[in-house]
N, C-alpha and C positions, 0 to 999 in steps of 0.2 A: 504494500500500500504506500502510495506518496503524497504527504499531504499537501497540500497546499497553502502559503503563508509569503509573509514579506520576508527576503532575503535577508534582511540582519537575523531574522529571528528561526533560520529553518534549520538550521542545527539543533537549537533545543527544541525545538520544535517534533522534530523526528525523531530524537533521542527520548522525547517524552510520548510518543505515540509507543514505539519500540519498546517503551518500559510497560507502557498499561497493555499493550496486547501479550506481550508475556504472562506477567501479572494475573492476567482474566486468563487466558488460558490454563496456568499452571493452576490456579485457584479451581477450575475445571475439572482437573486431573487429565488434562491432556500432554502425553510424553512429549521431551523436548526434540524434538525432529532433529535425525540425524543423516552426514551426507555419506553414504559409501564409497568408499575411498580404498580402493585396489591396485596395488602396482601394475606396473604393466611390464612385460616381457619382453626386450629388444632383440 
């Protein structure tokens, strides 16, 4: 999600979106999504 704000402010801005939909999720009990990650073979 990206939200939309005035440029000075879209740092905290996104860093405080990023906290509450963690937050509300984890409060959920929804697992924190993980990325798989496999070497590869040359």
């Amino acid at each position: 999600m990206r939200p939309y704000t005035n440029h000075d402010h879209y740092r905290q801005v996104c860093l405080g979106t990023q906290r509450a939909v963690v937050s509300t999720f984890a409060a959920a009990g929804y697992p924190v999504p993980e990325a798989p990650i496999a070497p590869r073979n040359r």
